[in-house]
MOPAC internal coordinates of N, CA, C and O (Angstrom, degrees):
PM7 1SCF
backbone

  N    0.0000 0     0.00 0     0.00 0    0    0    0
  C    1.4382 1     0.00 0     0.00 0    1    0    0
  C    1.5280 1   108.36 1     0.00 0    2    1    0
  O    1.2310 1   115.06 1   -43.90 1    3    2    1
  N    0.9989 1   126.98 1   136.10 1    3    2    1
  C    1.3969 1   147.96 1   179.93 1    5    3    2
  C    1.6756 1   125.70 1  -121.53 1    6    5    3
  O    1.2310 1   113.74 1   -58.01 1    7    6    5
  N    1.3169 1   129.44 1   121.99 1    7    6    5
  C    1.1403 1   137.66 1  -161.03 1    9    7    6
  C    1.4313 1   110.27 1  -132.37 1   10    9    7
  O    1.2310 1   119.93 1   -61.05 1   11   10    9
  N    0.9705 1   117.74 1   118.95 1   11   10    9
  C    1.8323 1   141.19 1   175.96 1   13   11   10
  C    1.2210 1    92.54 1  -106.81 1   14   13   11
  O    1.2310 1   137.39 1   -46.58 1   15   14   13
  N    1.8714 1    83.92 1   133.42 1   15   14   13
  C    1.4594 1    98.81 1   136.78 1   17   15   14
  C    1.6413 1   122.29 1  -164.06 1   18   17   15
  O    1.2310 1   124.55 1   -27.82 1   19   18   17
  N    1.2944 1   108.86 1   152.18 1   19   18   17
  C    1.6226 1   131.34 1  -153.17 1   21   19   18
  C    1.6419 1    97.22 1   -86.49 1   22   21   19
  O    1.2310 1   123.11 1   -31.29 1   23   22   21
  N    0.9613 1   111.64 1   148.71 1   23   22   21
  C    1.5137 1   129.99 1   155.12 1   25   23   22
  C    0.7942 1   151.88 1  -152.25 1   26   25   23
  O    1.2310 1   101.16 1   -64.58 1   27   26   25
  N    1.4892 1   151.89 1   115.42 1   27   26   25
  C    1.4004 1   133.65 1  -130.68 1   29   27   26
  C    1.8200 1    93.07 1  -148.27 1   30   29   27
  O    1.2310 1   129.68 1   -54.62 1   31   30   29
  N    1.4252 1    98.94 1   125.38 1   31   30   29
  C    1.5771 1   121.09 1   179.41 1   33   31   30
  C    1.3731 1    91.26 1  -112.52 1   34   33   31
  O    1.2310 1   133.70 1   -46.39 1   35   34   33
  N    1.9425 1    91.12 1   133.61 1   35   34   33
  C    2.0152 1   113.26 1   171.36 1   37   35   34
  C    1.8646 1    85.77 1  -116.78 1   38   37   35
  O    1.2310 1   132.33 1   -64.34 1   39   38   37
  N    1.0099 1    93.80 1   115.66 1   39   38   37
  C    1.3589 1   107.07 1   154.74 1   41   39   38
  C    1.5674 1   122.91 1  -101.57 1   42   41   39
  O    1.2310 1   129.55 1   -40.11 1   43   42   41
  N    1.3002 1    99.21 1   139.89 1   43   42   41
  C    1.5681 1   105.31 1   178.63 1   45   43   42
  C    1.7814 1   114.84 1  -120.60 1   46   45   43
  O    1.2310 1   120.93 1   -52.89 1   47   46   45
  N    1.1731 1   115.82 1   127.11 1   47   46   45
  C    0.7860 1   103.19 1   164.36 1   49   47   46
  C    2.0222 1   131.35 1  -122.15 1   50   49   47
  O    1.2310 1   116.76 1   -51.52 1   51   50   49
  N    0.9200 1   123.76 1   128.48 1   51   50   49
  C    1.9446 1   132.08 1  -154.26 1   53   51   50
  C    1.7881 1    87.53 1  -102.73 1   54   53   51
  O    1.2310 1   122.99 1    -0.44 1   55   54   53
  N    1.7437 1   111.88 1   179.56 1   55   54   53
  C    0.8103 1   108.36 1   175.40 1   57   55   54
  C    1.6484 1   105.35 1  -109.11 1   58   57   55
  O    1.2310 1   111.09 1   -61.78 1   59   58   57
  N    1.2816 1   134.38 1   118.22 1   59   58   57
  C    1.2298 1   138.63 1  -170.25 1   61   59   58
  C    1.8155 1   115.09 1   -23.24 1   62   61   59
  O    1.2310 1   100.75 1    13.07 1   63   62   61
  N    0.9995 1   152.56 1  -166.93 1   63   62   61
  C    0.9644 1   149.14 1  -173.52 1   65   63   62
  C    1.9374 1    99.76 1  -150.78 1   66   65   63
  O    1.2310 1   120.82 1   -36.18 1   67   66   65
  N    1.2077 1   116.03 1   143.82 1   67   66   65
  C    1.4041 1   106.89 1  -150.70 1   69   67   66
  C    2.0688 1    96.97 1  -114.64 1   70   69   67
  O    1.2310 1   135.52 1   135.13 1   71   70   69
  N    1.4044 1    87.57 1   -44.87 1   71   70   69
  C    1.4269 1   119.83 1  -155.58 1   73   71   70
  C    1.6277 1   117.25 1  -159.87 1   74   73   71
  O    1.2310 1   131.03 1   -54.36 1   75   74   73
  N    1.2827 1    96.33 1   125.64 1   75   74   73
  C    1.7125 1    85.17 1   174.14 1   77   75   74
  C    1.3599 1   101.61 1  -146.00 1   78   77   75
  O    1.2310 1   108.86 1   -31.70 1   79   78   77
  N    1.4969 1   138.46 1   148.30 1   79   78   77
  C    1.0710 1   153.61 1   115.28 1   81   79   78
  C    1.7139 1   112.81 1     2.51 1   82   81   79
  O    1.2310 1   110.88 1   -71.58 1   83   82   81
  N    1.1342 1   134.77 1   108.42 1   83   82   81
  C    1.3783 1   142.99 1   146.15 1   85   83   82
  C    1.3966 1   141.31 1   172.21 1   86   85   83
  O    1.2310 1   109.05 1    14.42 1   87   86   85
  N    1.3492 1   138.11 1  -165.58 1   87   86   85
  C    1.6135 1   123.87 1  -133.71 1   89   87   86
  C    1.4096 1    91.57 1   -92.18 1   90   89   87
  O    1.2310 1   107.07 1   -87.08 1   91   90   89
  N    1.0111 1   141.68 1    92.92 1   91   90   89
  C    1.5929 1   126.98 1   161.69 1   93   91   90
  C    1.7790 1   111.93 1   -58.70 1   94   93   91
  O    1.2310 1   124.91 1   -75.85 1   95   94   93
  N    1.1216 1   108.17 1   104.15 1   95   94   93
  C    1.8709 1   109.85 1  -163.17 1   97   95   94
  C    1.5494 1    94.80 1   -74.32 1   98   97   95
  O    1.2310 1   116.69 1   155.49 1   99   98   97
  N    1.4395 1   123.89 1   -24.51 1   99   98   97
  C    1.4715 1   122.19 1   176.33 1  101   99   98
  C    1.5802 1   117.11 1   -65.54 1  102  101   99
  O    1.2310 1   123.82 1   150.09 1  103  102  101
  N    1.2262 1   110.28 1   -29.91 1  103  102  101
  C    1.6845 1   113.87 1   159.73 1  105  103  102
  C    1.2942 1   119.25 1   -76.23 1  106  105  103
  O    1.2310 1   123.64 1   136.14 1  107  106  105
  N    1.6998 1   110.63 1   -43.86 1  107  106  105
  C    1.3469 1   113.65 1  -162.77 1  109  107  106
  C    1.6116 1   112.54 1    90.25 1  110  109  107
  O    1.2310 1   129.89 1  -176.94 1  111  110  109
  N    1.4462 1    98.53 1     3.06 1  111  110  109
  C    1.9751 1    79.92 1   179.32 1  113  111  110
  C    1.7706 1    96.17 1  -140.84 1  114  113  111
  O    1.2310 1   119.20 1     7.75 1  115  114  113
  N    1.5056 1   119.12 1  -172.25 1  115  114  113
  C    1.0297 1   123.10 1  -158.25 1  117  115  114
  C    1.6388 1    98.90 1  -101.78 1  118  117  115
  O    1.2310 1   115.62 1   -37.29 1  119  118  117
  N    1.6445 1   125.92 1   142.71 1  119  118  117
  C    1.4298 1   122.69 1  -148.45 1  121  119  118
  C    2.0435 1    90.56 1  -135.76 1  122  121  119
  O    1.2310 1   128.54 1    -8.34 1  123  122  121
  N    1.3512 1   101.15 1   171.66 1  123  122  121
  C    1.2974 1   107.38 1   158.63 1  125  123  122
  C    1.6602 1    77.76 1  -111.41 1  126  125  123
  O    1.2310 1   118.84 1   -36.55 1  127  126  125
  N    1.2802 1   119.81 1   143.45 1  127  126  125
  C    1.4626 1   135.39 1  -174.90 1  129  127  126
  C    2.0548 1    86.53 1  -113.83 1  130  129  127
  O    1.2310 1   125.16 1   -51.75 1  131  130  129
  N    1.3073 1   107.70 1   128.25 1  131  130  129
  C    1.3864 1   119.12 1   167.01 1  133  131  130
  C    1.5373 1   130.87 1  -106.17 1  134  133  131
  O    1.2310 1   118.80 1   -39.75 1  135  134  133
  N    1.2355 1   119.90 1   140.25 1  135  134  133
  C    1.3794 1   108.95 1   176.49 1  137  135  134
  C    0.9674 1   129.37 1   -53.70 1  138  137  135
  O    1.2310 1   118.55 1    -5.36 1  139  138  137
  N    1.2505 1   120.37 1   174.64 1  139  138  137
  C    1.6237 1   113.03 1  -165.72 1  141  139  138
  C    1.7082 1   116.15 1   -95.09 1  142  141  139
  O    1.2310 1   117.74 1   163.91 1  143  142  141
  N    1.2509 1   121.90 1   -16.09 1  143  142  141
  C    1.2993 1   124.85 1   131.24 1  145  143  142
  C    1.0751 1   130.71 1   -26.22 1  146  145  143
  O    1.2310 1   122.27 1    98.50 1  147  146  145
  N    1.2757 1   113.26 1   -81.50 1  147  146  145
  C    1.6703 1   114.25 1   160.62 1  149  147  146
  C    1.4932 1   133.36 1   -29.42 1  150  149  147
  O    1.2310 1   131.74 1   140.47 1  151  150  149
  N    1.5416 1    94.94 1   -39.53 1  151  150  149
  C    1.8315 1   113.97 1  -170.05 1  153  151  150
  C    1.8969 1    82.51 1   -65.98 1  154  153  151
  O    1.2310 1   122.38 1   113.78 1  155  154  153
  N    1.6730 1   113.04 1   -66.22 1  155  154  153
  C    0.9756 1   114.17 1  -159.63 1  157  155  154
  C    1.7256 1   123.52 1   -36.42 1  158  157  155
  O    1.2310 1   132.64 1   137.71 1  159  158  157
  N    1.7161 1    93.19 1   -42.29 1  159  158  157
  C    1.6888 1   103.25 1  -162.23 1  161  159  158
  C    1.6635 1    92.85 1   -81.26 1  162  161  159
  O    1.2310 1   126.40 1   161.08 1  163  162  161
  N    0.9633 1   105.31 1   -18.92 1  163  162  161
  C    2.2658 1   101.60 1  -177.98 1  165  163  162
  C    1.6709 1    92.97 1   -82.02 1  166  165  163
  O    1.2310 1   122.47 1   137.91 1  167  166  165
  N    0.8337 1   112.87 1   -42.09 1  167  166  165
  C    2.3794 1   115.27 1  -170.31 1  169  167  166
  C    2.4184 1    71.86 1   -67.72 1  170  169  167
  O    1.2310 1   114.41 1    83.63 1  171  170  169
  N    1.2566 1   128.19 1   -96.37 1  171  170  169
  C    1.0180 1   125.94 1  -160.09 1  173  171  170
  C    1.6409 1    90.56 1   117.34 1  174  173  171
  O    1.2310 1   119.89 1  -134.74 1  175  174  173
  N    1.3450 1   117.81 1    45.26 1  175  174  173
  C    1.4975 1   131.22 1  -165.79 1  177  175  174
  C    1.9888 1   104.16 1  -142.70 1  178  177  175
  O    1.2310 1   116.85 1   -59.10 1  179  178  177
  N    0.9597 1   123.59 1   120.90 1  179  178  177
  C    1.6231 1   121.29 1   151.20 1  181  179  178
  C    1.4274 1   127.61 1     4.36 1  182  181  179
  O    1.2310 1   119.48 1   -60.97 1  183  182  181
  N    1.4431 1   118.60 1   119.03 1  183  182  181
  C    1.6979 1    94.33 1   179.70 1  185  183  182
  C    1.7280 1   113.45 1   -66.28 1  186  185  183
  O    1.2310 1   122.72 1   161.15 1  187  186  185
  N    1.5320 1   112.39 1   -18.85 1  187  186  185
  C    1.5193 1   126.65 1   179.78 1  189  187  186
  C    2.0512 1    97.00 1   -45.04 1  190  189  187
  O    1.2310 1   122.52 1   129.98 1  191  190  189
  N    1.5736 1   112.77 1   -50.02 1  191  190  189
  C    1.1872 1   131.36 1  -163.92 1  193  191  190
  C    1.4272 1   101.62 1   -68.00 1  194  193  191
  O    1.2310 1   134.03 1   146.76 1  195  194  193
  N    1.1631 1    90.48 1   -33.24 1  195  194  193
  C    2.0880 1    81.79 1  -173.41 1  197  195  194
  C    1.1309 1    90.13 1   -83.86 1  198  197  195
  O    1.2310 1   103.87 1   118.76 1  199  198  197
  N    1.1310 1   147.32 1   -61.24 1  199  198  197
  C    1.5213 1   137.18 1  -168.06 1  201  199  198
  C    1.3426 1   124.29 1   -43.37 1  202  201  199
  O    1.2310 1   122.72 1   123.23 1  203  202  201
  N    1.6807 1   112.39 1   -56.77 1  203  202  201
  C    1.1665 1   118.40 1   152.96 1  205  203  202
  C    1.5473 1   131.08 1   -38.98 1  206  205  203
  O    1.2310 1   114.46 1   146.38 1  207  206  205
  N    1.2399 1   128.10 1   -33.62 1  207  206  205
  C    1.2750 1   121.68 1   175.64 1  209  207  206
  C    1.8410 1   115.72 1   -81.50 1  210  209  207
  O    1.2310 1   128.37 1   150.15 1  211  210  209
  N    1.6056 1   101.48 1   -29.85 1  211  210  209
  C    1.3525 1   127.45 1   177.11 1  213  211  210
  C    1.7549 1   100.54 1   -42.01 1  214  213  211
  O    1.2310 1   128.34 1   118.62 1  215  214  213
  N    1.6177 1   101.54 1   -61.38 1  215  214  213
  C    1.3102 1    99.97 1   178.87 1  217  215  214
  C    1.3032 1   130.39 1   -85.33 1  218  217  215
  O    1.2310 1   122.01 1  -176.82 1  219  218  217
  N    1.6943 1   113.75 1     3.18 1  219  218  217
  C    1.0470 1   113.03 1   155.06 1  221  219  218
  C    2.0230 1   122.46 1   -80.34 1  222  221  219
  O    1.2310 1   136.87 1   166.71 1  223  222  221
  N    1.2731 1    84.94 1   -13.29 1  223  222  221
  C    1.8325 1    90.17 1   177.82 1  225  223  222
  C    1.6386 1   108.72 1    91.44 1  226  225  223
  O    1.2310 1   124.61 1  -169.85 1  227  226  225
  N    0.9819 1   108.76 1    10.15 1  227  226  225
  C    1.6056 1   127.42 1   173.46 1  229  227  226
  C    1.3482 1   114.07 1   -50.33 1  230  229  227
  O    1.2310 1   126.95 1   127.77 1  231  230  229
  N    1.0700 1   104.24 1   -52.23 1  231  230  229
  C    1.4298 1   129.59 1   179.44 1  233  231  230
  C    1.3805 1   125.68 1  -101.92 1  234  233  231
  O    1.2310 1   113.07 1   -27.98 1  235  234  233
  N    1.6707 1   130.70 1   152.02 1  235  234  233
  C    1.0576 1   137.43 1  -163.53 1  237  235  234
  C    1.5320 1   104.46 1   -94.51 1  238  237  235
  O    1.2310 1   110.48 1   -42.38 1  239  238  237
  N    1.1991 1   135.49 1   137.62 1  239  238  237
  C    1.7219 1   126.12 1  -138.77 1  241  239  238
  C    1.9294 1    94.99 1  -175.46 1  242  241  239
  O    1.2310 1   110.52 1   -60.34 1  243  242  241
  N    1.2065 1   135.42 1   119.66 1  243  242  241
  C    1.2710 1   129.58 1   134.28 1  245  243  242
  C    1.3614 1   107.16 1  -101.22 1  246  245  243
  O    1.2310 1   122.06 1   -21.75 1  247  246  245
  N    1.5268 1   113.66 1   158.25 1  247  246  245
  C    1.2020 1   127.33 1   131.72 1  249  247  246
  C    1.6379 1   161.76 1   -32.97 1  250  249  247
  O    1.2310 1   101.76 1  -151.98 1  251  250  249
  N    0.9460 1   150.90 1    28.02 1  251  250  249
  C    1.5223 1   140.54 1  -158.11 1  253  251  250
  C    1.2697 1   119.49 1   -29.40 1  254  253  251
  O    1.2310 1   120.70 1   -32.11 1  255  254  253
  N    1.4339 1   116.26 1   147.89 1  255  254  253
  C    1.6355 1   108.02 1   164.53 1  257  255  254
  C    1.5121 1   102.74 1   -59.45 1  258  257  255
  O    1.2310 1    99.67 1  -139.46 1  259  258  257
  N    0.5950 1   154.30 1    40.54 1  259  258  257
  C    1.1737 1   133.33 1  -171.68 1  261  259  258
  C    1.6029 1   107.55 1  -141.28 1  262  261  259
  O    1.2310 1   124.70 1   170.33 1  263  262  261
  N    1.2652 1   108.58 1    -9.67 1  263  262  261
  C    1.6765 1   133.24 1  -175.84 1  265  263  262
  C    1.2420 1   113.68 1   101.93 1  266  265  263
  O    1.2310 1   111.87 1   156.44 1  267  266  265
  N    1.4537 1   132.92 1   -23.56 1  267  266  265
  C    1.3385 1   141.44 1  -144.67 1  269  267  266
  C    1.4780 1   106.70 1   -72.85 1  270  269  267
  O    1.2310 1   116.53 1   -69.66 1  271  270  269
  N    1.1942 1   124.20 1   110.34 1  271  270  269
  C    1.6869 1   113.65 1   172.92 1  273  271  270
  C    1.3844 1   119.99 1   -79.54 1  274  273  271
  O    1.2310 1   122.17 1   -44.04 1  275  274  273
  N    1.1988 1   113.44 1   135.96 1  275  274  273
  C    1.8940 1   131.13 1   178.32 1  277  275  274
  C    1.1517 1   110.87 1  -111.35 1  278  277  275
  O    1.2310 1   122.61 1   -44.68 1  279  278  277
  N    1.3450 1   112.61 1   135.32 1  279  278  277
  C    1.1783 1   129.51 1   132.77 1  281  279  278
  C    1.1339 1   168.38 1     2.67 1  282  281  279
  O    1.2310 1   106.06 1  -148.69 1  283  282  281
  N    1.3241 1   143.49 1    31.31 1  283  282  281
  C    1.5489 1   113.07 1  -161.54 1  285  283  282
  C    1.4001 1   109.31 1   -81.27 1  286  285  283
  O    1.2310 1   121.54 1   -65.96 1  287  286  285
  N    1.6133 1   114.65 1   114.04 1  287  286  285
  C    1.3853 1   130.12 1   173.23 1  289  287  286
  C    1.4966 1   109.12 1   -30.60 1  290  289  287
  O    1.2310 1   106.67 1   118.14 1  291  290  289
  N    1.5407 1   142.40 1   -61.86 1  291  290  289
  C    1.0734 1   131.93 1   163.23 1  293  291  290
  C    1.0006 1   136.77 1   -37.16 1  294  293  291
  O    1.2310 1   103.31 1   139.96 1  295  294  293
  N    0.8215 1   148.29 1   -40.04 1  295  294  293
  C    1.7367 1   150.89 1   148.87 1  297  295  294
  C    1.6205 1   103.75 1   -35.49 1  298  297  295
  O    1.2310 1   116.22 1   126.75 1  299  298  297
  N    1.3667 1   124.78 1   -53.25 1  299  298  297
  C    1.9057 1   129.31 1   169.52 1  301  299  298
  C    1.1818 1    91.35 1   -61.29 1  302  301  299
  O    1.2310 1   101.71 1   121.05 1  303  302  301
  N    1.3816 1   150.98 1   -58.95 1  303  302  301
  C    1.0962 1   127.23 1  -164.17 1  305  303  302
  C    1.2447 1   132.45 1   -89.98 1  306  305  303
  O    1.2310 1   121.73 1   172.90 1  307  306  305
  N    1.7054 1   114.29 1    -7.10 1  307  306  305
  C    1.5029 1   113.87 1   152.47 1  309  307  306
  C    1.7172 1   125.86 1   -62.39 1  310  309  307
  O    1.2310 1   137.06 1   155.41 1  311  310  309
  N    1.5386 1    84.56 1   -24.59 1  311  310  309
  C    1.9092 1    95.93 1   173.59 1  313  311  310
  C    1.4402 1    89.65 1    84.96 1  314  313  311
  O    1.2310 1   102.77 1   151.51 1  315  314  313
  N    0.7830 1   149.20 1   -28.49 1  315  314  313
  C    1.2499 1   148.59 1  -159.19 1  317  315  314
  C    1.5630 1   121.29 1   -19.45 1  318  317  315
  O    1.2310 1   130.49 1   125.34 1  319  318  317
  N    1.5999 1    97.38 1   -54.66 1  319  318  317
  C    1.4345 1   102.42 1   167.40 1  321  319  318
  C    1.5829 1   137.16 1   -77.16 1  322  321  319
  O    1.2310 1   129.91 1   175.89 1  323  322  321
  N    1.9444 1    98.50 1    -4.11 1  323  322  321
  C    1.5937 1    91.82 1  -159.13 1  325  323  322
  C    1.8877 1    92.51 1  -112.95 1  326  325  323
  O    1.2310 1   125.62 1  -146.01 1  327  326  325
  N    1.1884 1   106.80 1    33.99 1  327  326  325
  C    1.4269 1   111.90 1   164.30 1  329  327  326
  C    1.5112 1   128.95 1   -47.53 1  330  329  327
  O    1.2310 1   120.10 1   180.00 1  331  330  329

């Protein structure tokens, strides 16, 4: 007996999102929100670390439709989390 099987991958590819403009409600004011790369290399911390705190809520963070998590640079630069 012999068993196949087929599979077919759609890849997509978008153009990353770098920076965006919007409300960080944890400040209360309007932000360029940064990737988390970025967050990482400004903290001088792991991108594993920014993530990790991300999901701890440590940090100031929207969403995109698009999945992409941001930033709000202030929150990295209060340090707040990398105590």
């Amino acid at each position: 007996m012999k068993i196949g099987l087929e599979t077919q991958r759609v890849v997509s590819f978008t153009k990353r999102v770098h920076s965006i403009e919007a409300w960080c409600k944890q400040c209360g004011k309007q932000r360029e929100m940064i990737h988390p790369e970025e967050a990482a290399a400004r903290a001088g911390v792991s991108l594993r670390e920014i993530y990790r705190q991300v999901e701890a809520h440590e940090l100031h963070f929207i969403e995109t439709h698009e999945g992409w998590i941001l930033i709000c640079p202030s929150s990295v630069a209060q340090g707040q989390a990398f105590h």
